[in-house]
PAKE-634778 format. One line per field, with one value per residue (C-alpha): residue in three letters; x, y, z; residue number from 0. Coordinates in steps of 0.02 Angstrom, whole numbers, plus 50000, padded with zeros to 5 digits. Layout:
% residues N
code <- c(ALA,...)
px <- c(X,...)
py <- c(Y,...)
pz <- c(Z,...)
pos <- c(NUM,...)
//
This chain:
% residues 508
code <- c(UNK,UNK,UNK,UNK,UNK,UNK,UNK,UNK,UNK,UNK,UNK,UNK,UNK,UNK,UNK,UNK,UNK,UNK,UNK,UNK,UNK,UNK,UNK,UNK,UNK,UNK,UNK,UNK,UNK,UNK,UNK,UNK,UNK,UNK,UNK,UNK,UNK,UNK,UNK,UNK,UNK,UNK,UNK,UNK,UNK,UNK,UNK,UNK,UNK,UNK,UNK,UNK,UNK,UNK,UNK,UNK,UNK,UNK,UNK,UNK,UNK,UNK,UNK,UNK,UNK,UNK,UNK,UNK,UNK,UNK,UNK,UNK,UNK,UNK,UNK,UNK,UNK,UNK,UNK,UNK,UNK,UNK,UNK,UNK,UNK,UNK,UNK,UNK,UNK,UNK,UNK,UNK,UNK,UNK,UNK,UNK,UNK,UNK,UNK,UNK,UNK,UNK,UNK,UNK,UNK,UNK,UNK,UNK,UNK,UNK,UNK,UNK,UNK,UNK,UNK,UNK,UNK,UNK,UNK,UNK,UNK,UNK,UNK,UNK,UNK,UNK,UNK,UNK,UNK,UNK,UNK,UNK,UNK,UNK,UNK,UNK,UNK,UNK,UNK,UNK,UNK,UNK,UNK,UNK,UNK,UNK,UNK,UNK,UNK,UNK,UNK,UNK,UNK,UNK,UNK,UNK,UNK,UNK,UNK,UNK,UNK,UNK,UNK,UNK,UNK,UNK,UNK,UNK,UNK,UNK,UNK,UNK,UNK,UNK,UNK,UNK,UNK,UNK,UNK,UNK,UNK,UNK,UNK,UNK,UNK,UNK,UNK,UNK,UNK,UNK,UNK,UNK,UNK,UNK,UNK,UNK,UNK,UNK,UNK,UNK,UNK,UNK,UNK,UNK,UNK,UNK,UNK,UNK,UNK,UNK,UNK,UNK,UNK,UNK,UNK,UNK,UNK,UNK,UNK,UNK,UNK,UNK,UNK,UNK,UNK,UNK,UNK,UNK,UNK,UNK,UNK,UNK,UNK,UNK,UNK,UNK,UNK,UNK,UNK,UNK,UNK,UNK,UNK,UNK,UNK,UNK,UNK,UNK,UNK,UNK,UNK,UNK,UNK,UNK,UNK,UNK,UNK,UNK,UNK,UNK,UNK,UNK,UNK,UNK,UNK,UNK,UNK,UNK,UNK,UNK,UNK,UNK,UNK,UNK,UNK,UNK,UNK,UNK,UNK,UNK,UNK,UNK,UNK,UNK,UNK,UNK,UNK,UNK,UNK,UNK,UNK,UNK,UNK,UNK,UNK,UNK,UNK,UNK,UNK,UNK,UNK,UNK,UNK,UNK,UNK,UNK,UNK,UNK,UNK,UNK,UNK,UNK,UNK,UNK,UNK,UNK,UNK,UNK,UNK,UNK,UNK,UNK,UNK,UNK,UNK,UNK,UNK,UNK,UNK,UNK,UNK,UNK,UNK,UNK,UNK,UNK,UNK,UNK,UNK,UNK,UNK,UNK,UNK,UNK,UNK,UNK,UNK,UNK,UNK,UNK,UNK,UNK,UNK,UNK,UNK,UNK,UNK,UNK,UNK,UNK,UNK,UNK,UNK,UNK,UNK,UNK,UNK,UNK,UNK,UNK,UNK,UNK,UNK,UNK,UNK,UNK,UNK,UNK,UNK,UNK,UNK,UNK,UNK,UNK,UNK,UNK,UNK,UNK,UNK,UNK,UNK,UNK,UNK,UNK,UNK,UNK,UNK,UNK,UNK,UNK,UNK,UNK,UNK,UNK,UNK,UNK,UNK,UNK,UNK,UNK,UNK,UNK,UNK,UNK,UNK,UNK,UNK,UNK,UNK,UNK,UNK,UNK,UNK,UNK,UNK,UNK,UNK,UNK,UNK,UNK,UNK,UNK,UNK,UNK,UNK,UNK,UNK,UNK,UNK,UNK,UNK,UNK,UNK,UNK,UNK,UNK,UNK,UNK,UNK,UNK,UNK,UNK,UNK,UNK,UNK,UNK,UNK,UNK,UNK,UNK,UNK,UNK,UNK,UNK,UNK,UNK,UNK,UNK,UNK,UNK,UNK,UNK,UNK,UNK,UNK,UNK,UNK,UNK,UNK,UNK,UNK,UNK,UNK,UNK,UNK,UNK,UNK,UNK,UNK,UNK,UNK,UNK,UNK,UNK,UNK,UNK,UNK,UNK,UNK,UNK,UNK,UNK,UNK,UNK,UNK,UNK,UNK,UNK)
px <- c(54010,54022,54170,54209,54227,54378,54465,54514,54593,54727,54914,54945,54780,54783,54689,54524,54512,54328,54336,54509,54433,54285,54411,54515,54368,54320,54492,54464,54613,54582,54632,54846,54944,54848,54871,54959,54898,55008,54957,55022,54992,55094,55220,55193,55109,54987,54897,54714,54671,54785,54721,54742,54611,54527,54638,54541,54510,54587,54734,54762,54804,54851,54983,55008,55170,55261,55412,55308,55266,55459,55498,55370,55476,55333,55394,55336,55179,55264,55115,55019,55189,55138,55284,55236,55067,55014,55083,54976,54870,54871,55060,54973,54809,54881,55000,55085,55298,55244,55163,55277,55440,55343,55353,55514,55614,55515,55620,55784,55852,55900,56016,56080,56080,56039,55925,55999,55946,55793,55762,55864,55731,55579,55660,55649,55780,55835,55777,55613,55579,55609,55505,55359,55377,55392,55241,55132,55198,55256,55425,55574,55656,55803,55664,55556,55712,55768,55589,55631,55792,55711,55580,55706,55813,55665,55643,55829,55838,55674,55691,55874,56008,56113,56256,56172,56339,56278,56095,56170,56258,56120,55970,56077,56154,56322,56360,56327,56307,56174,56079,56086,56010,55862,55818,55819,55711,55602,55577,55626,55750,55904,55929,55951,55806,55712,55771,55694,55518,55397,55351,55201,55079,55156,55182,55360,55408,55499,55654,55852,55900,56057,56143,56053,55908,55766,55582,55436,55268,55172,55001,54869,54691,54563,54484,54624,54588,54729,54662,54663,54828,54889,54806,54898,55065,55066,54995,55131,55274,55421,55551,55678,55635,55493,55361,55189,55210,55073,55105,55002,55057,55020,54843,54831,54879,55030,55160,55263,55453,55529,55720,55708,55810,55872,56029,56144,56118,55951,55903,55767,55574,55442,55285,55160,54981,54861,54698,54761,54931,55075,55237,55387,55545,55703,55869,56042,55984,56132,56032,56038,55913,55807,55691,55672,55637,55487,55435,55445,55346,55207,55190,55209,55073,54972,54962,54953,54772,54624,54504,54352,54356,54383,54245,54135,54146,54140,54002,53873,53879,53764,53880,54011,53928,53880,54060,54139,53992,54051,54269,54291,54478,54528,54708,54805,54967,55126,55299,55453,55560,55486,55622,55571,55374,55398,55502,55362,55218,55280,55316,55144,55070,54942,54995,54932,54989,55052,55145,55223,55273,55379,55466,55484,55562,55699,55733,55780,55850,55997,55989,55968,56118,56127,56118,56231,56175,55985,55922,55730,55598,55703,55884,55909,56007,55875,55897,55884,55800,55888,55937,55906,56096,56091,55930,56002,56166,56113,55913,55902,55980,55822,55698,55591,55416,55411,55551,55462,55436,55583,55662,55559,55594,55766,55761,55662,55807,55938,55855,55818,56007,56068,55943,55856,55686,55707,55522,55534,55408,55408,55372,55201,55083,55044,55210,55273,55114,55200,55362,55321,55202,55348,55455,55427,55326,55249,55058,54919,54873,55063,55090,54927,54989,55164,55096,54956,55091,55257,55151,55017,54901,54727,54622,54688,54549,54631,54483,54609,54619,54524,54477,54431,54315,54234,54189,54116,54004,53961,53901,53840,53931,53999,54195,54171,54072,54167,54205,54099,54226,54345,54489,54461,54471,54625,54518,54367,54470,54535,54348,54340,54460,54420,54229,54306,54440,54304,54168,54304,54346,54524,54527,54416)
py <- c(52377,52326,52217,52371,52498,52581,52480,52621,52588,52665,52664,52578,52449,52275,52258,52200,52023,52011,52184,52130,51950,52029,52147,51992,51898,52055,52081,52261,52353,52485,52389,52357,52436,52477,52292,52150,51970,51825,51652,51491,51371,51435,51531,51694,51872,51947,52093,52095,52098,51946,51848,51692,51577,51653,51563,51486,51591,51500,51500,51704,51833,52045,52138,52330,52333,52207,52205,52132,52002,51976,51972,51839,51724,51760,51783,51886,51825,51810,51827,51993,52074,52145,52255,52349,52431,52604,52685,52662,52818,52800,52855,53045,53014,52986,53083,52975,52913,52752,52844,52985,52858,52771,52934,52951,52768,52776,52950,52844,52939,52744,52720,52894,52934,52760,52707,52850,52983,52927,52939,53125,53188,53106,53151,52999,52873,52755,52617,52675,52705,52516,52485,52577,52504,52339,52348,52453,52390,52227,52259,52378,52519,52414,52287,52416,52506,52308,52303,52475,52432,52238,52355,52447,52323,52253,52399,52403,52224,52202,52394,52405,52311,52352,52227,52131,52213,52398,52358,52296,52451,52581,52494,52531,52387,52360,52188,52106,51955,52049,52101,51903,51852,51981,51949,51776,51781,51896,51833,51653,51660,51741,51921,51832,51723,51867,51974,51840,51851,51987,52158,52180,52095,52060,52227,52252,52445,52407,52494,52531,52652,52748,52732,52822,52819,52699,52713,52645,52627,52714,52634,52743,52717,52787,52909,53026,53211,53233,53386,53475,53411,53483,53639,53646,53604,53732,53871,53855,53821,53884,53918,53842,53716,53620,53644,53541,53509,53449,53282,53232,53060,53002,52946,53103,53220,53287,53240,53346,53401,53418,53444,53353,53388,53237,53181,53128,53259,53310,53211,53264,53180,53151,53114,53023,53027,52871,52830,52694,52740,52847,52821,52883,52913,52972,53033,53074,52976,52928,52749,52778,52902,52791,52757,52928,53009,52881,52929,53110,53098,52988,53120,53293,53207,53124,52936,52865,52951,52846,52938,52828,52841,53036,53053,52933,53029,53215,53136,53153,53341,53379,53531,53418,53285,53415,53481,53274,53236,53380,53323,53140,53116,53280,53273,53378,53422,53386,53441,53386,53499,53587,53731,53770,53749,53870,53997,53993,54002,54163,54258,54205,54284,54445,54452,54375,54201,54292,54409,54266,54159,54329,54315,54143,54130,54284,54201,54021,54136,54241,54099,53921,53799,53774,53609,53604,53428,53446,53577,53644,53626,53802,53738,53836,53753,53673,53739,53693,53795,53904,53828,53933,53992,54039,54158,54194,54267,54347,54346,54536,54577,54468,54493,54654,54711,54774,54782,54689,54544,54517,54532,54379,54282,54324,54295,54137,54047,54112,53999,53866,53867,53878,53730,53812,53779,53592,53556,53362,53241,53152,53327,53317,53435,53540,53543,53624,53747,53798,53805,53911,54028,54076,54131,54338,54379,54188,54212,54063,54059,54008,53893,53789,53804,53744,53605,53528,53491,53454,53332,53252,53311,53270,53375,53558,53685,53848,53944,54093,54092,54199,54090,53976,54100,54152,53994,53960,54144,54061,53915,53964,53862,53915,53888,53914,53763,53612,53477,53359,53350,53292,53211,53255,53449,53460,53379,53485,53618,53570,53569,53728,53796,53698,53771,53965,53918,53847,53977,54098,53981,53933,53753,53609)
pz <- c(54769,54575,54504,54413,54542,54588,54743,54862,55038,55153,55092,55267,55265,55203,55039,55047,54985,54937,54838,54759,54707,54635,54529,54479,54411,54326,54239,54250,54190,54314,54447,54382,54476,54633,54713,54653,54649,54710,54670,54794,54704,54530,54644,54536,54553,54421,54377,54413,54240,54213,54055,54130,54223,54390,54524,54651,54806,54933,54825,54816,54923,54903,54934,54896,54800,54683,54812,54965,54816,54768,54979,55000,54847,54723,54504,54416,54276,54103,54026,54103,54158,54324,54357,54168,54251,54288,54449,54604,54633,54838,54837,54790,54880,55060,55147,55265,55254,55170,55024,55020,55033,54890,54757,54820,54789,54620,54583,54610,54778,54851,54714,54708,54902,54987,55139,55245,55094,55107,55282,55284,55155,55271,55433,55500,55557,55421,55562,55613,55403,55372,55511,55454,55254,55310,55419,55312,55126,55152,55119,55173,55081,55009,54940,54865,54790,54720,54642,54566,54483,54419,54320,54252,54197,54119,54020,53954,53928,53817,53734,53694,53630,53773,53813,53975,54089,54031,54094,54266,54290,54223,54315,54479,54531,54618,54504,54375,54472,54580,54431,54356,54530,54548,54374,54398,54551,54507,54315,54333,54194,54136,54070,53910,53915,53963,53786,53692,53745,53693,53802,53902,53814,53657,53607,53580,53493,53344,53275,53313,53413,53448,53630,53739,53658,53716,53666,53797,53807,53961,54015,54101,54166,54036,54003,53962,53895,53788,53702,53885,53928,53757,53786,53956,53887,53734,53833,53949,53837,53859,53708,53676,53833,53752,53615,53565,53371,53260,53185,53065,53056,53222,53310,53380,53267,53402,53513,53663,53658,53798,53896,54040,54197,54256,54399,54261,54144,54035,53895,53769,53787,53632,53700,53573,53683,53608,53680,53793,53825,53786,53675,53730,53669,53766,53671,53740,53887,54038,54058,54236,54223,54146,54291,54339,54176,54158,54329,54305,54125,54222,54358,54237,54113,54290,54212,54374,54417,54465,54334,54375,54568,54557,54428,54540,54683,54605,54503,54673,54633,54472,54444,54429,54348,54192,54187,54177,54058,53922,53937,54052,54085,54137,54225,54339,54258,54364,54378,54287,54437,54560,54567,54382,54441,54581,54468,54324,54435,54522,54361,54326,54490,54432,54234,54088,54014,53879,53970,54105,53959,53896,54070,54061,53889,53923,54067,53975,53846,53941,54066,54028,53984,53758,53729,53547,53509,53528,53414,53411,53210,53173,53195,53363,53494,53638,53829,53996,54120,54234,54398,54547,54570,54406,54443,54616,54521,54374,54361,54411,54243,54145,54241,54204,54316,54474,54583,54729,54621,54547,54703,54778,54642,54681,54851,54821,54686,54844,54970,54846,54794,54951,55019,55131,55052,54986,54901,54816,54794,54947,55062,55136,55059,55185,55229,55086,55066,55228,55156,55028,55147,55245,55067,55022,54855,54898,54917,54926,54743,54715,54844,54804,54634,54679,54789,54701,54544,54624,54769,54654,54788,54743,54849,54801,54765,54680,54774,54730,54550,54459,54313,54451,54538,54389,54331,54524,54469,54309,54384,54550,54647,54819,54834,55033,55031,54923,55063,54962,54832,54941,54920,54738,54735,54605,54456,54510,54494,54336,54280,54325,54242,54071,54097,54105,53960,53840,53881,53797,53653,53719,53737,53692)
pos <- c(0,1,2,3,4,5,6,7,8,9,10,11,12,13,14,15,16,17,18,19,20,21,22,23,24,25,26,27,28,29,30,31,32,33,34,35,36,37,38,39,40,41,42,43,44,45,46,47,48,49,50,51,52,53,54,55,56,57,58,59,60,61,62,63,64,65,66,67,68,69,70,71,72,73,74,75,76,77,78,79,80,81,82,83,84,85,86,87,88,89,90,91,92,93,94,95,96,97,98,99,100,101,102,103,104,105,106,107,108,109,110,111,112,113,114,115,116,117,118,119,120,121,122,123,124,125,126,127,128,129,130,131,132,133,134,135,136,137,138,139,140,141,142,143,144,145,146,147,148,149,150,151,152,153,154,155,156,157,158,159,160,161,162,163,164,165,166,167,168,169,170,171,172,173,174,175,176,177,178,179,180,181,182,183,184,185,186,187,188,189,190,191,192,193,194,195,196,197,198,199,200,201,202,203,204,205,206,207,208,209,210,211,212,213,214,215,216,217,218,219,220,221,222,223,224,225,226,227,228,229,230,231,232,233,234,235,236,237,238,239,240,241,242,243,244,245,246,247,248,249,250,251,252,253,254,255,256,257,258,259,260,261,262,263,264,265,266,267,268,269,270,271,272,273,274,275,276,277,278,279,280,281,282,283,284,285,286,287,288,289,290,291,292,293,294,295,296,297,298,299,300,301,302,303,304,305,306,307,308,309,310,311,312,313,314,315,316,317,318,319,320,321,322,323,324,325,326,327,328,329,330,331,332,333,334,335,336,337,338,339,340,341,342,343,344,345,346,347,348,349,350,351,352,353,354,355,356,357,358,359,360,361,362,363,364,365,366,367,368,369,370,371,372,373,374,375,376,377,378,379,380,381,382,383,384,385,386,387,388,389,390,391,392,393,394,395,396,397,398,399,400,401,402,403,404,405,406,407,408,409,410,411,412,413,414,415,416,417,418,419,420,421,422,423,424,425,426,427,428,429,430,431,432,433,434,435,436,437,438,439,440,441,442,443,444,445,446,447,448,449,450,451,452,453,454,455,456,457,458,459,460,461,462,463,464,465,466,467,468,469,470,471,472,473,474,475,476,477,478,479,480,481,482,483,484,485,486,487,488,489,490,491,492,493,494,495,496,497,498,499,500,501,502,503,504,505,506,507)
//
């Protein structure tokens, strides 16, 4: 193995030390985020790409997440900021209660809901759940949530002028003498002393900002196909809900609008893309939110892909390796709320883009919540999308088509608002293919759809879709027969699509 290949092990294994050394000397920023370096003889944890001199190898050892770090009485580096690093990608790539506790905790539910919500929405005691974390992460639920709410505060301390009792409260804590301890032993210095030094690698985002208004900067693993992802988003757009607009003054040339649905209330999203990261800017933001909407942007945009070890391993196939040669970086889109990805992707089912994007938008039209203080370019008032009791109650007076299917979407927003069907990021993927199976006017297509964005799941092949299959015609390649692509089927299929979609002179 290189210093530069991707380090991939079980959620629940011990990193590998010789592999994770070689990646430390190599300072590859591929490696931040997926393990964490802690140092005994400084008493701090790094980064692997770390500027600072190689420690000694008898000095180091691995853990998974930055709380087993913390649990173990480890700081956190001033100087490479480990906790400001893109997401690990084995929370998405393995199926088991650590990894799915993991995308869970980083939504927020153990400061909204606690331990026990936590364990209610894994089925599991909250015992046996602390149990398995401890043993498999290095540290228990309450720990990783504690790591959770330190980033955050992070965020609000060094991005906002917030007074220091504000960030306590809107990071999650219960006090403000809680908050001054974890950031002292997981910083080594006050909130205060903290405000004074510079961002993640000296890169602090000028500018003043009104409350509730913060403006971050997102790293992700390159290569990154932003002109696919912007394809994605405007094709998809729905009015009044979110729009791509062409700016001419940033690197890109365009930036993302977007409501977002959030526990507190929505706030509105501007999404900057740049070649080695994204900016982002929240508005009309309850701070509380703040960790989830970051979350929820990382997973709709997929920042916390491994691009290198997907493109490695699809690479083996020469099919693939002539699709990743003409666009590198290709991402699977996620979901912002997988009610509203379950509700789009059925009014999708057997019509045109064109024509489910009609549905979509009478549907946020006669149905989604005005927002009077964010406005769209025109002037017109911004919207939320419809939550399933509002479909439930009055979506047969929207929806037009055939009566079958707008009874299953019907039927589907029913069960979804009465919590029958509960589909969240931490729901095992098969699980909630299942799930969905079991719904009427819910076929494969949609499920595979519904589950590949709302999990993160890696390895979905949309053998179904028809773009899909006629891109398999164009290039001969036998859907039956894609177990070598494995666990990596989702950006194949993303390939796939791109190859039908440029053949017809929709996307570059």
């Amino acid at each position: 193995m290189t210093a530069g290949a991707p380090v991939q092990y079980p959620a629940h294994a011990a990193p590998d030390f010789d592999r994770c050394y070689r990646a430390v000397q190599a300072r590859d920023a591929r490696f931040d985020g997926q393990f964490f370096v802690t140092v005994r003889t400084t008493g701090i944890y790094c980064r692997p790409s770390c500027p600072a001199q190689t420690p000694r190898p008898q000095n180091v050892a691995f853990v998974l997440t930055a709380a087993a770090a913390q649990q173990q009485g480890y700081r956190a580096c001033r100087r490479c900021a480990p906790d400001a690093v893109p997401g690990s990608p084995q929370w998405n790539l393995n199926a088991d209660m650590s990894s799915r506790a993991m995308r869970l905790i980083a939504d927020g539910i153990v400061e909204r809901e606690g331990v026990d919500g936590l364990a209610a929405r894994l089925r599991y005691s909250p015992r046996h759940l602390t149990r398995v974390l401890t043993e498999h992460l290095g540290a228990g639920p309450l720990a990783l949530a504690r790591a959770h709410r330190a980033t955050n505060a992070r965020v609000l301390i060094q991005c906002t002028t917030m007074p220091m009792a504000d960030v306590a409260f809107a990071a999650g804590f219960a006090s403000v003498r809680q908050f001054n301890d974890t950031i002292r032993a997981v910083f080594d210095l006050t909130p205060t002393e903290l405000r004074r030094l510079p961002t993640s690698r000296g890169r602090r985002l000028e500018g003043e900002h009104a409350p509730g208004s913060v403006t971050l900067r997102l790293p992700f693993r390159p290569p990154y196909r932003w002109d696919w992802m912007r394809w994605f988003l405007a094709a998809h757009a729905a009015a009044g809900v979110e729009e791509v607009i062409d700016t001419p003054d940033t690197p890109l040339g365009w930036s993302y609008r977007r409501v977002l649905p959030l526990p507190h209330g929505p706030a509105l999203a501007v999404v900057e893309p740049h070649d080695d990261h994204a900016v982002v800017v929240l508005d009309h933001l309850d701070m509380r939110d703040l960790g989830v909407a970051v979350n929820r942007i990382r997973r709709q945009l997929d920042l916390d892909a491994d691009i290198a070890a997907a493109e490695d391993a699809l690479g083996a196939d020469s099919t693939m390796r002539e699709l990743i040669g003409r666009a590198p970086g290709l991402r699977a889109p996620g979901s912002l709320d997988p009610a509203e990805t379950i509700f789009r992707t059925m009014l999708g089912q057997q019509v045109s883009l064109a024509a489910a994007r009609n549905q979509i938008d009478r549907l946020v039209d006669a149905l989604g919540e005005p927002l009077e203080h964010l406005t769209e370019q025109g002037g017109r008032s911004l919207r939320t999308f419809p939550t399933p009791a509002a479909i439930a109650e009055r979506g047969h007076e929207v929806l037009r088509g055939p009566a079958r299917r707008v009874a299953a979407v019907i039927g589907v927003a029913r069960a979804l608002a009465e919590g029958r069907v509960e589909p969240h990021v931490g729901v095992d993927a098969s699980d909630l293919r299942a799930q969905l199976l079991e719904l009427p006017g819910i076929g494969p297509w949609t499920a595979d759809i519904v589950t590949m964005r709302v999990t993160g799941d890696p390895d979905v092949l949309l053998a179904n879709d028809l773009v899909v299959v006629r891109a398999a015609a164009d290039l001969r390649v036998d859907l039956r027969d894609t177990q070598h692509w494995a666990p990596w089927r989702s950006y194949a299929t993303m390939h796939l699509w791109r190859h039908r979609l440029d053949a017809t002179g929709q996307v570059v």
